[in-house]
Structure formats: structure tokens, C-alpha cells
C-alpha positions in Angstrom: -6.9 22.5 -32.4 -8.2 23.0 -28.6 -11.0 25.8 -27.3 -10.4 27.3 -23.6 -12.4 27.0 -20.7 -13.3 30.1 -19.5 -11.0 29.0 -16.6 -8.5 28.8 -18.8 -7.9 24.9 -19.3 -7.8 24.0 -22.9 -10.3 21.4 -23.9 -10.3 19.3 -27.1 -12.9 20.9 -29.5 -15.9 18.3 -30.1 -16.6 19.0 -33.4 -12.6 17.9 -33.6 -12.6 14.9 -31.7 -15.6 13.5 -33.2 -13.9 13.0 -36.9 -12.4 9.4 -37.6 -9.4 10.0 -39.7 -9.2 9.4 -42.9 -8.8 6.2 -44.5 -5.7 5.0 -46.4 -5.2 5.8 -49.8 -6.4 2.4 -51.8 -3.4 0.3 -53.2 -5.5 0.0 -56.8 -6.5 2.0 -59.4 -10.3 2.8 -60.1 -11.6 0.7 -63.2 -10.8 2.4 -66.3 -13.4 0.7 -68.8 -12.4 1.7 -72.3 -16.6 1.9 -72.6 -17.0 4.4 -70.1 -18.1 8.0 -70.6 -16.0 10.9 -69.6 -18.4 11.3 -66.7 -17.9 8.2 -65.2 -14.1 7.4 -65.4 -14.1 11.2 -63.5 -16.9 10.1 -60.9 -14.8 7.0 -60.6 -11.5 8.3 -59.9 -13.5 10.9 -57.8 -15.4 8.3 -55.4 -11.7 6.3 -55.2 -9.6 9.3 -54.0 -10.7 13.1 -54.5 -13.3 13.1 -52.0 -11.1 11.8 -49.4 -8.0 11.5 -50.3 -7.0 14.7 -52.0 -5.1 15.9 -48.8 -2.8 13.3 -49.4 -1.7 14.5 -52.8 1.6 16.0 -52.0 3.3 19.3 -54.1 5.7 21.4 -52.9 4.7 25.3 -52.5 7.7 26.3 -54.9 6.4 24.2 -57.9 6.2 25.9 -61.0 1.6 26.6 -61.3 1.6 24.8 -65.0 3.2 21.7 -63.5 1.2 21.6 -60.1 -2.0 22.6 -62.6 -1.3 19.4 -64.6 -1.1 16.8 -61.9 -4.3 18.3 -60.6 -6.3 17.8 -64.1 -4.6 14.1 -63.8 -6.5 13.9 -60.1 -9.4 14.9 -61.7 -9.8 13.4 -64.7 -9.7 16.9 -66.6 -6.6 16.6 -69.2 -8.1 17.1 -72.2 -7.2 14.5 -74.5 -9.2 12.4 -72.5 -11.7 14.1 -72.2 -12.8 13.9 -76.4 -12.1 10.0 -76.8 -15.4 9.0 -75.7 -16.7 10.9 -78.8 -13.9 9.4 -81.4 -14.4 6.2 -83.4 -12.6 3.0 -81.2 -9.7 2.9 -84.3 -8.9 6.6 -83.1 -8.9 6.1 -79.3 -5.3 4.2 -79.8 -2.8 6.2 -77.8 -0.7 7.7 -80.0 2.7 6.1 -78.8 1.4 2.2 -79.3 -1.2 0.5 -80.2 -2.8 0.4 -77.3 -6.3 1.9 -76.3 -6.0 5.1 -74.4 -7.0 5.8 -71.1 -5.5 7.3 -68.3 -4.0 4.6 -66.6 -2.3 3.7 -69.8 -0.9 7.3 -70.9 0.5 7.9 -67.4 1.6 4.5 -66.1 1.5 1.5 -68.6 2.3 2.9 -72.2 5.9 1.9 -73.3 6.7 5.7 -74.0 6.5 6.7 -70.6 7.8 3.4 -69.1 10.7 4.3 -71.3 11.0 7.6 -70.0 10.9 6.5 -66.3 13.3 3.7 -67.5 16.3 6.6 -68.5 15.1 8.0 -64.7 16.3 5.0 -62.8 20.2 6.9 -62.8 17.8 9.3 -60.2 15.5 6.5 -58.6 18.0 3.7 -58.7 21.1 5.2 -56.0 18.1 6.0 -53.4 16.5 2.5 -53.9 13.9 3.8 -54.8 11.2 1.2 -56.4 8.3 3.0 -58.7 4.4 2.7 -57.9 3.0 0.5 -60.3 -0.7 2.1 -60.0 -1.8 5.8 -60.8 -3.5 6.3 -57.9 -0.3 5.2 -55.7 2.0 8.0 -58.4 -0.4 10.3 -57.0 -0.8 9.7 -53.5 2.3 8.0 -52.4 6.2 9.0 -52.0 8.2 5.9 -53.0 10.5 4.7 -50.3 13.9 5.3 -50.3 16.2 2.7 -48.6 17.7 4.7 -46.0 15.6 6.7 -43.7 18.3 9.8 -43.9 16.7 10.2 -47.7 12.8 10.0 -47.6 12.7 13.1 -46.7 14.5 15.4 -49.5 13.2 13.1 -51.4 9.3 13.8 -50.4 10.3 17.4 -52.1 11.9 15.4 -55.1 9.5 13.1 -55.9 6.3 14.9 -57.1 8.8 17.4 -58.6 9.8 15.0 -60.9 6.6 13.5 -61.4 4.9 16.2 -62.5 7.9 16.9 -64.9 7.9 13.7 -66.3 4.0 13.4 -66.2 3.7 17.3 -68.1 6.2 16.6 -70.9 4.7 13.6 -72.2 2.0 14.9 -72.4 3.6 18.0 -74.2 4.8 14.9 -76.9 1.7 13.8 -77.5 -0.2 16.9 -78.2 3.0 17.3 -80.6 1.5 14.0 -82.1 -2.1 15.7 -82.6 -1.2 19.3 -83.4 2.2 19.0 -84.9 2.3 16.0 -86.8 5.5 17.5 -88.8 7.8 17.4 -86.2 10.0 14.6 -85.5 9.0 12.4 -82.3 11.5 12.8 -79.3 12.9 9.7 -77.7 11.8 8.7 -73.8 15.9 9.5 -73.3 15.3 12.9 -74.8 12.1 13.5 -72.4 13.7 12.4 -69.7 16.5 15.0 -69.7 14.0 17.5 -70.4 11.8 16.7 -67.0 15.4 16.1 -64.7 16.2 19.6 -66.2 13.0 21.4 -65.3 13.3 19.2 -61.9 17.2 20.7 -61.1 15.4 24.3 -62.2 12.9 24.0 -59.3 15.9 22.5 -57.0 17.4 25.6 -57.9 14.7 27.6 -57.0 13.9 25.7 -54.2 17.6 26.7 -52.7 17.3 30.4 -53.3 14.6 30.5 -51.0 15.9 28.5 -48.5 19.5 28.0 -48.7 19.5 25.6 -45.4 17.8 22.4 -46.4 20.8 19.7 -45.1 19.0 17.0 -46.1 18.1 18.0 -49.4 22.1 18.8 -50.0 22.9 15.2 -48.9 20.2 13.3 -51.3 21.7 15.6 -54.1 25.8 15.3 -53.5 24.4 11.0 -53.5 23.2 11.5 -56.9 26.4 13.6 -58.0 28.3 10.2 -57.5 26.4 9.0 -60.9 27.4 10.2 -64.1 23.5 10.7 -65.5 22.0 12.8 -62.5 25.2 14.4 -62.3 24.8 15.9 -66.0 21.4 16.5 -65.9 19.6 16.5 -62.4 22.4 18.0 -60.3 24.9 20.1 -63.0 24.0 23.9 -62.0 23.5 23.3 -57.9 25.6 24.4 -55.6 26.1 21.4 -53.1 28.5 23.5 -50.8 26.7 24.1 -47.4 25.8 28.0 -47.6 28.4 30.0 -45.1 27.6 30.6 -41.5 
């Protein structure tokens, strides 16, 4: 952004110029003591990334507002789960999938469930190269890098889609868990399907409102080579270029 002389020259604006960029995300995840309060863990992850890095958390404009709205109560600390197992007796603050004691980092990153989940997703991740963040705070703030250039960009759109997906029906399981103890629990294969299937519905979406988006066409038409993304990422997308 510039101001103009009054002779018409453009000159940087000082109040601009005067900012140091900001820093890079960090490469670790806050502590997550299991003694903490609620409080703390969220002025935690807040001091490590909101204040300064939430304009690198990445969503796409077409994302459907109760996905987005999840991975923002992730950044800050606000799901709710967490919120009341400060309060419960340490045998009830086991996550619900393992034995375990829950805290973020371990519902969204380290539990078995969800590395089970991400496990069925390497039929997406695996054809792109694609190697998973191992940290929450690099889920959040990072695009994995795919291993041709040609791809990191479509998949910048896929990736937090996906994430989000994956991220919002686990947790959708596990409230299941608390709420709904009658019903059966799903399998990581099952969830999986369900988040590649909300992911092709924002793809979808994504190409009605801009049908021109070459690159995303050639990321997709890479995954329709394998069988899984095929069936269940790709199925109902048109991968012919839209006509002149």
C-alpha cells in the first residue's frame, strides 16, 4: 500500500514500512500439560500462534461455515470437549478412542483413531507425495508439500478442505461416544470416506463457481488413476475442461 505526493509520486506509507514481518510459524506444538486449566492450554496455544500467526491459517472462501467454524475453535482452543476435562476426575479425561489421556494434541494428531483415519487417506496424500505434519500447530498453519511443483497449488485448496473434514467428523464420532453411547462405533475406513465425500462436495462446489481452475483439474484427473480417490474423492467431478 503507497500514499501520493501531492506531486503525484507515490511514496511508501511509514506506518507500512515500519512493520517487520511476521515471524515463521513455530515447527512445535505448545506444551499441552495434562495439569493445565482450560485457561492456560488456550493462552498457550494463543501466545504460540493466534496472536501472530493466525493470517497464516489458510481456508478457502467456498468452505462449508460448520467446517471452517471447527478448525477455528481447534485454533482457539474452544471445542468443547475440551473445554469440561479440567473439571472431570483423571480416570474420565481418557479419550474415548484409547486409553490415552485427552488433550488436543492427542484427539487431533496422535490418537490411533484419527491416525487410522488419515492412514485410509494416504490413496489421496500418497500419489502427490504428499508427507503429513506431525505437529498440530504445523496441520494448522502449513500446506504439506507435494513433490511436483505443478501440484502445490490445487492442492493449497485441497488440503485444509480435507482437514477440516477429517478433523470435524471425528469429532462428530466422539460426541457419538458421549451422547449416543447406543450406536455402533464407525471404523477410521468408514470416517474417512465420509470426510473425502464432503471434500469432493466442496470440489464440486468449488467448480460451479469457477469452472476454469486448470490446475485443480490436473491434481484431480492424477488422483482418478487410483482406485480409492477415484470412488470416493473424485466420483461425481467432471474432469473434462469446460467448453470455450
Amino acid at each position: 500500500m503507497v500514499d501520493t505526493h501531492p506531486q503525484g509520486a507515490p511514496v511508501a506509507n511509514p506506518n507500512l514500512a515500519s512493520r517487520s514481518p511476521p515471524p515463521p510459524c513455530p515447527d512445535k506444538d505448545p506444551p499441552d500439560a495434562p495439569d493445565a486449566t482450560p485457561g492456560r492450554r488456550r493462552r498457550l496455544l494463543r501466545h504460540a500462534c493466534c496472536g501472530r500467526f493466525c493470517p497464516e491459517l489458510r481456508l478457502p472462501d467456498a468452505i462449508l461455515p460448520k467446517y471452517a467454524d471447527f478448525v477455528y475453535q481447534v485454533l482457539l482452543h474452544a471445542v468443547k470437549f475440551c473445554a469440561h476435562t479440567h473439571w472431570l476426575d483423571r480416570a474420565d479425561q481418557a479419550c474415548l478412542f484409547c486409553p490415552e489421556l485427552e488433550t488436543y494434541r492427542h484427539f487431533l494428531v496422535d490418537c490411533d483413531f484419527i491416525h487410522d483415519v488419515w492412514a485410509t487417506l494416504e490413496s489421496v496424500t500418497a500419489p502427490l507425495g504428499v508427507a503429513l505434519p506431525t505437529t498440530l500447530v504445523g496441520i494448522l498453519f502449513s500446506t504439506p508439500k507435494t513433490a511436483h511443483n505443478s501440484h502445490q497449488a490445487a492442492f493449497g485448496y485441497l488440503w485444509p478442505v480435507l482437514r477440516a473434514c477429517v478433523w470435524f467428523n471425528v469429532w462428530r464420532v466422539q460426541n457419538d461416544r458421549v451422547f449416543r453411547s447406543d450406536l455402533p462405533l464407525p471404523s477410521p475406513w468408514t470416517i474417512a470416506i465420509k470426510a473425502a465425500r464432503v471434500t469432493q462436495l466442496h470440489l464440486h462446489h468449488s467448480f460451479v463457481q469457477d469452472p476454469e481452475q486448470p490446475g485443480l483439474l490436473q491434481l484431480l484427473r492424477l488422483l482418478a488413476q487410483h482406485e480409492w480417490p477415484r470412488q470416493h474423492l473424485v466420483r461425481r467431478i467432471s474432469l473434462t475442461p469446460p467448453p470455450a
